[in-house]
C-alpha positions in Angstrom: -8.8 6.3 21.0 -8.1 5.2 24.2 -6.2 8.0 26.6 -3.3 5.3 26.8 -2.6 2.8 24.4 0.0 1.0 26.2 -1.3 1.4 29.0 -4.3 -0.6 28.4 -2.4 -3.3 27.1 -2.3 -5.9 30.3 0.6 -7.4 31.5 2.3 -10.2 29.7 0.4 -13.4 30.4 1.8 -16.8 32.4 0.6 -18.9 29.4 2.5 -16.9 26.8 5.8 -15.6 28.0 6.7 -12.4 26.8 3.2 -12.0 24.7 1.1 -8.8 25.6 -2.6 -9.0 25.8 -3.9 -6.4 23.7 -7.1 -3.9 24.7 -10.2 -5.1 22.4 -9.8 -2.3 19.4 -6.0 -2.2 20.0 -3.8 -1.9 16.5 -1.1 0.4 15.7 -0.8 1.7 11.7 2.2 2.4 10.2 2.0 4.3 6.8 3.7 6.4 5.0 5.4 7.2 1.2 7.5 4.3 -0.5 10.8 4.3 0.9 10.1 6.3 3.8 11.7 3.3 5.8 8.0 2.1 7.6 9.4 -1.8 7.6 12.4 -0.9 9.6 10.3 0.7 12.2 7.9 -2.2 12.5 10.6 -4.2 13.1 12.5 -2.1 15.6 8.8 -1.5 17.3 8.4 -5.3 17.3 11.9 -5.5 19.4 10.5 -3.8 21.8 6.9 -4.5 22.2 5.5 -8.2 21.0 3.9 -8.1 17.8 3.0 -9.3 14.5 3.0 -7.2 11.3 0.1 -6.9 8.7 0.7 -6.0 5.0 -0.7 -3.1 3.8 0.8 -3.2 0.6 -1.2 -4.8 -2.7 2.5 -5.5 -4.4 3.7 -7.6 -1.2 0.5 -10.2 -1.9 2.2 -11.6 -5.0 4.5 -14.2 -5.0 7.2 -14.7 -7.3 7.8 -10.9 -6.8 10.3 -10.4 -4.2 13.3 -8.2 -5.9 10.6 -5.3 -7.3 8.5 -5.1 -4.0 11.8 -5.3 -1.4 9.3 -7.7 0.2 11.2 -8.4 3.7 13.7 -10.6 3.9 13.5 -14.4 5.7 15.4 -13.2 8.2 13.3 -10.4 8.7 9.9 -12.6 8.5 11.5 -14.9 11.2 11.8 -11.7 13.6 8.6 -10.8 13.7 5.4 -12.7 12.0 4.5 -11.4 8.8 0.8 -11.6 7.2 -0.6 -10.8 3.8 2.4 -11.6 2.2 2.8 -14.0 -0.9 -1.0 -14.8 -0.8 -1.5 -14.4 -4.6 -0.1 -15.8 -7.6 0.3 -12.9 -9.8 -2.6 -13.8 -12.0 -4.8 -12.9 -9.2 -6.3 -9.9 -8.3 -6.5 -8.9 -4.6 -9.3 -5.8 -3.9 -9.7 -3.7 -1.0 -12.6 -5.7 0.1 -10.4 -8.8 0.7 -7.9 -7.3 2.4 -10.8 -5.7 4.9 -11.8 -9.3 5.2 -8.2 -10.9 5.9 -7.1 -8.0 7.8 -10.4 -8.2 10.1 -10.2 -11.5 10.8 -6.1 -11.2 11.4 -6.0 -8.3 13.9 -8.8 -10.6 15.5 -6.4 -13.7 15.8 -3.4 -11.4 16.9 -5.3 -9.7 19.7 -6.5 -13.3 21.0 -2.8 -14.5 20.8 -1.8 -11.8 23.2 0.5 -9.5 20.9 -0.2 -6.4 19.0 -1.7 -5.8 15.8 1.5 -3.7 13.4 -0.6 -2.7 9.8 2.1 -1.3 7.6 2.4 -0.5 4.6 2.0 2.4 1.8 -1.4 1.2 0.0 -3.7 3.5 1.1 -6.9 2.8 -0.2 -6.8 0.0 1.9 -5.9 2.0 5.1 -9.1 4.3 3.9 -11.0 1.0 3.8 -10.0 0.1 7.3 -11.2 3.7 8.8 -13.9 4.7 6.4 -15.5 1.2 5.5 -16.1 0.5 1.3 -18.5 2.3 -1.0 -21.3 0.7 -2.9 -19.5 0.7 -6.5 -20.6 -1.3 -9.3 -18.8 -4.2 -10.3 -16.0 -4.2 -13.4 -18.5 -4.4 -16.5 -15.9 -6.5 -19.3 -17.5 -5.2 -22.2 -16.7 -1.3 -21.1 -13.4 -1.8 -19.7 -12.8 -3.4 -23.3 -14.4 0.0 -24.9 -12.2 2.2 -22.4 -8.9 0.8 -23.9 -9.6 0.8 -26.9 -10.1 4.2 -26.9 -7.0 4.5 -24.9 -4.9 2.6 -27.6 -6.1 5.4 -30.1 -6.3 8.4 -28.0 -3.9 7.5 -24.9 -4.6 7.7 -21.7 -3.3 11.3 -21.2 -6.7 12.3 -23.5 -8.8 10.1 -21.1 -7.7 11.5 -17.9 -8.4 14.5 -19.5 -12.2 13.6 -20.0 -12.1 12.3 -16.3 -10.7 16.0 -14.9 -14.1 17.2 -16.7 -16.8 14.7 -15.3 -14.8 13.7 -12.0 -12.0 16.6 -11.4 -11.4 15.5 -7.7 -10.4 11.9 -8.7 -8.4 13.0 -11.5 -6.5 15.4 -9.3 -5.0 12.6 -7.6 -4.1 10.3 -10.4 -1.2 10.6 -12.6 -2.3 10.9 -16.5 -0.5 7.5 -17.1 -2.3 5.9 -14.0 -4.7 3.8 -16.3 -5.7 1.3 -14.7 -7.7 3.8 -12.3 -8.5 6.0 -15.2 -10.1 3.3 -16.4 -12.0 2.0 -13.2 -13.2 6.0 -12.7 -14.2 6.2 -16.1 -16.1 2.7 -16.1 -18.1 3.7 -12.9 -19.2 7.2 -14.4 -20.4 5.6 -17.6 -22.3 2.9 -15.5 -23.6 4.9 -12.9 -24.0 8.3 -14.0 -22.4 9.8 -10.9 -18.1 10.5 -10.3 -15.9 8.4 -8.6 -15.5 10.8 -6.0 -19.1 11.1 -5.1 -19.6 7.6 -4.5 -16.7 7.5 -2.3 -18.5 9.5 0.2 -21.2 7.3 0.5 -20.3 4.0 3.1 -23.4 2.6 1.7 -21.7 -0.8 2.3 -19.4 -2.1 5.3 -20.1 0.9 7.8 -19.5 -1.1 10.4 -15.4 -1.7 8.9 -13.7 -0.1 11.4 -10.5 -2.9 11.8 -8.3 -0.6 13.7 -11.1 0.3 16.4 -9.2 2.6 18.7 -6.2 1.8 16.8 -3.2 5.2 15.6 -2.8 5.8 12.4 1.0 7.2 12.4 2.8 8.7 9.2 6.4 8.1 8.5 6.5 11.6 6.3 10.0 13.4 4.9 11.5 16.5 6.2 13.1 17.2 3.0 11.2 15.9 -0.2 15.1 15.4 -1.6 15.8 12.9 1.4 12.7 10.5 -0.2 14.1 11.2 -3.4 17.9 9.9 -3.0 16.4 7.1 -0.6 14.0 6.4 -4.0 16.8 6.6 -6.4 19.2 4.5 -4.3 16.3 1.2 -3.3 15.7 1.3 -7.2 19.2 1.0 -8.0 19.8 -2.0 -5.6 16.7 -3.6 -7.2 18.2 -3.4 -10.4 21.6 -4.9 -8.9 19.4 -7.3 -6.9 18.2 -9.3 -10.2 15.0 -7.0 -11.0 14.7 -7.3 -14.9 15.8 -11.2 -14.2 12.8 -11.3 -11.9 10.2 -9.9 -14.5 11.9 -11.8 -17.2 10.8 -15.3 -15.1 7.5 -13.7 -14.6 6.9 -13.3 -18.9 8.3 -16.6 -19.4 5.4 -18.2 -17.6 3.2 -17.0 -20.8 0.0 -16.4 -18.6 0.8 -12.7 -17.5 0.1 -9.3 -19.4 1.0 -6.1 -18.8 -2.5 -5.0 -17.9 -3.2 -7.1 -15.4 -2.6 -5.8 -11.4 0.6 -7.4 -10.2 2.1 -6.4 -13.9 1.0 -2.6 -13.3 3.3 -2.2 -10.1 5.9 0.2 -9.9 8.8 -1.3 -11.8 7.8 -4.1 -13.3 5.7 -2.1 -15.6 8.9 -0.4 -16.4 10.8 -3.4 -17.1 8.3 -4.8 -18.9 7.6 -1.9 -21.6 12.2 -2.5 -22.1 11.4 -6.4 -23.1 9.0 -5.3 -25.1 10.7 -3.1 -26.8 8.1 -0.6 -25.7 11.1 1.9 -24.6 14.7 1.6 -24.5 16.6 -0.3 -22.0 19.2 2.8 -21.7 16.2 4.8 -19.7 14.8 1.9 -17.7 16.7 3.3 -14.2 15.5 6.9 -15.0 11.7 5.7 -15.7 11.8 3.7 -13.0 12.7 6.1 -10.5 10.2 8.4 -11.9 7.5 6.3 -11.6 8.5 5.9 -7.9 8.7 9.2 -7.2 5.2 9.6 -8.8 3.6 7.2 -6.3 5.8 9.0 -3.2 3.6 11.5 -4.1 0.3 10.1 -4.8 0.9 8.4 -1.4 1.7 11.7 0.3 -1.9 13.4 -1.1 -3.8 9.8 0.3 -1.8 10.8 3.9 -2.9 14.2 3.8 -6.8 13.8 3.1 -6.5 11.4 6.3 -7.0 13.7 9.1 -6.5 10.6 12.0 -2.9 10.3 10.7 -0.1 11.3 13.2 2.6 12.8 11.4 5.8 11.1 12.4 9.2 12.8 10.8 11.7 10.9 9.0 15.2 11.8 7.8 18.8 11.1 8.0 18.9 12.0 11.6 16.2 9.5 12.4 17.5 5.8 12.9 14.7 3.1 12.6 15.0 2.7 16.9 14.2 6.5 17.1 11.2 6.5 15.5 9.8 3.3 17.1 10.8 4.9 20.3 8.8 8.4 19.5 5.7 5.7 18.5 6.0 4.5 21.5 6.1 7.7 23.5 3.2 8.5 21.7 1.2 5.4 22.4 2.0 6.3 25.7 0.6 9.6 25.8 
C-alpha cells in the first residue's frame, strides 16, 4: 500500500465542501467477528474523515430482515451513506461474484465523488474475493444438490461432513458439522469435478485482475478476551429477541414463498426461529440455540481473519469506545 494513506488523500475540494478526494486504489476494510462492534467504528471513522460505507455482510442484502441482522438504523444510514443494503428480496440469492461486481463499481463511484471507500462487514468470503479474485468452480448442478439432501435427510449432515473431512479435510476444518449449506456446495463440487473445495480455491483461474481494494487496509476488529465477544453475543441476541425477532421471521413464513433451505432463511437466527415454528425444536431453547449458533460463526469468522495475512489486527474490548478505535485506524492510516 501506499506509505501514507491519508496522506495521499488531497485536500477537500471547492466543488464538494468537506468531501476528500481519494488516491486511485484508496479503500479502507473494516472486518472482524459478529458483534465485535465494526458498525460503530465506521460510523465514528465517518465523523471524522468523509465517507460512505459498503456492506460486507450477505444477511444485510435482504430486505424485510432488519431485527435478525441489527441492520443499522435510519438514523444511522442518514449519518453516513450506506450501500449493499436491502438489495434482495429474501427469495434471492446474492454470491460472491455479485458483490465483487457491485462493490467494484461502488468503490469506483465513491472515489469519483471525493470521499472514501468504508467496506465493513463480517462475510469474509467476500473480503477473500476482493483480495484474492474468484475461483473457476462449477456451477450448482440441481439434480446433485437434490441427491446431497436426500442423503442428508437420512444420514444428517453430521455423517456428510464427515465424508467431506475425508476427501476435502481443509474445508471441513472450517465448517461447523451443521453448516449444510456449504457441506453441500463442497460436496457438490467434489462429486462434479473430481478435485476438493480447497484445491480449487487456490486456483484464481477467473477474475485475477479483482483486486477492489487496490492499495486499500484490511483492519480487524479482534477480542482481547474471547468472554468479552461472548457476553456482547449473548446480550445483541437478547435485544433481538426483545426487538420483535421471532415476529420478524413469523411475517417472513407468512409470505408462503420462503423455505428454510434457501440463503436468507439459513442466517444466524432465523434458522433458529424457524426450526421453534416448526416445531422442529422447542421454543424454551430458542435464546440458548441462538446464541450458540452465533458464537459458532464468531468463530468461523475469526479462522477466515486468521488465514488473511493483510489483516491488521485492531483490539477490541470494554476499554475501547467506538472513537478509540477509529482514532487508532486513523493513526494507522497515517503511518
Amino acid at each position: 500500500m501506499s506509505k501514507s494513506l491519508l496522506h495521499a488523500l488531497p485536500k477537500p475540494s471547492d466543488a464538494t465542501p468537506g468531501a476528500v478526494a481519494t488516491h486511485d486504489s484508496a479503500a479502507i476494510c473494516i472486518a472482524g467477528p459478529t458483534a465485535s462492534g465494526k458498525s460503530a467504528v465506521a460510523l465514528a471513522l465517518a465523523e471524522r474523515v468523509p465517507a460512505e460505507i459498503i456492506s460486507v455482510d450477505s444477511a444485510l442484502v435482504y430486505r424485510g430482515m432488519d431485527v435478525g441482522t441489527a441492520k443499522p438504523t435510519p438514523a444511522e444510514r442518514a449519518a453516513a451513506p450506506h450501500h449493499l443494503i436491502d438489495i434482495r428480496d429474501p427469495r434471492q440469492a446474492y454470491s460472491a461474484a455479485e458483490f465483487v461486481r457491485d462493490a467494484r463499481q461502488l468503490i469506483q463511484q465513491i472515489r469519483a465523488r471525493g470521499r472514501l471507500p468504508l467496506l465493513v462487514g463480517g462475510t469474509m468470503l467476500y473480503f477473500k474475493a476482493l483480495f484474492d479474485g474468484l475461483d473457476a468452480l462449477p456451477p450448482a448442478d440441481p439434480a446433485l444438490r437434490q441427491q446431497i439432501e436426500q442423503r442428508a435427510a437420512r444420514e444428517g449432515w453430521a455423517a456428510l461432513h464427515a465424508e467431506l473431512a475425508r476427501v476435502d479435510p481443509a474445508t471441513a476444518a472450517r465448517l461447523a458439522p451443521a453448516d449444510s449449506q456449504r457441506i453441500q456446495r463442497a460436496l457438490e463440487v467434489w462429486q462434479l469435478t473430481g478435485q476438493p473445495l480447497s484445491a480449487l480455491h487456490t486456483t484464481k483461474s477467473i477474475a485475477k485482475d479483482v483486486d477492489a481494494a487496490g492499495d486499500g487496509v484490511l483492519f480487524s476488529l479482534e477480542p482481547v478476551d474471547r468472554a468479552w465477544l461472548h457476553d456482547r453475543i449473548a446480550r445483541r441476541f437478547d435485544e433481538m429477541l426483545a426487538a420483535g425477532l421471532v415476529d420478524e421471521v413469523k411475517a417472513l413464513r407468512a409470505r408462503g414463498d420462503l423455505t428454510p433451505d434457501m440463503p436468507s432463511m439459513r442466517c444466524v437466527g432465523y434458522r433458529q426461529v424457524w426450526d421453534t415454528l416448526d416445531g422442529r425444536q422447542p421454543a424454551d431453547t430458542l435464546r440458548e440455540r441462538g446464541i450458540a449458533a452465533t458464537r459458532q460463526l464468531a468463530k468461523r469468522q475469526m479462522t477466515w481473519l486468521r488465514g488473511m495475512p493483510q489483516r491488521q489486527v485492531i483490539a477490541v474490548d470494554d476499554t475501547t469506545s467506538p472513537a478509540a478505535v477509529a482514532q487508532q485506524l486513523l493513526a494507522a492510516m497515517r503511518a
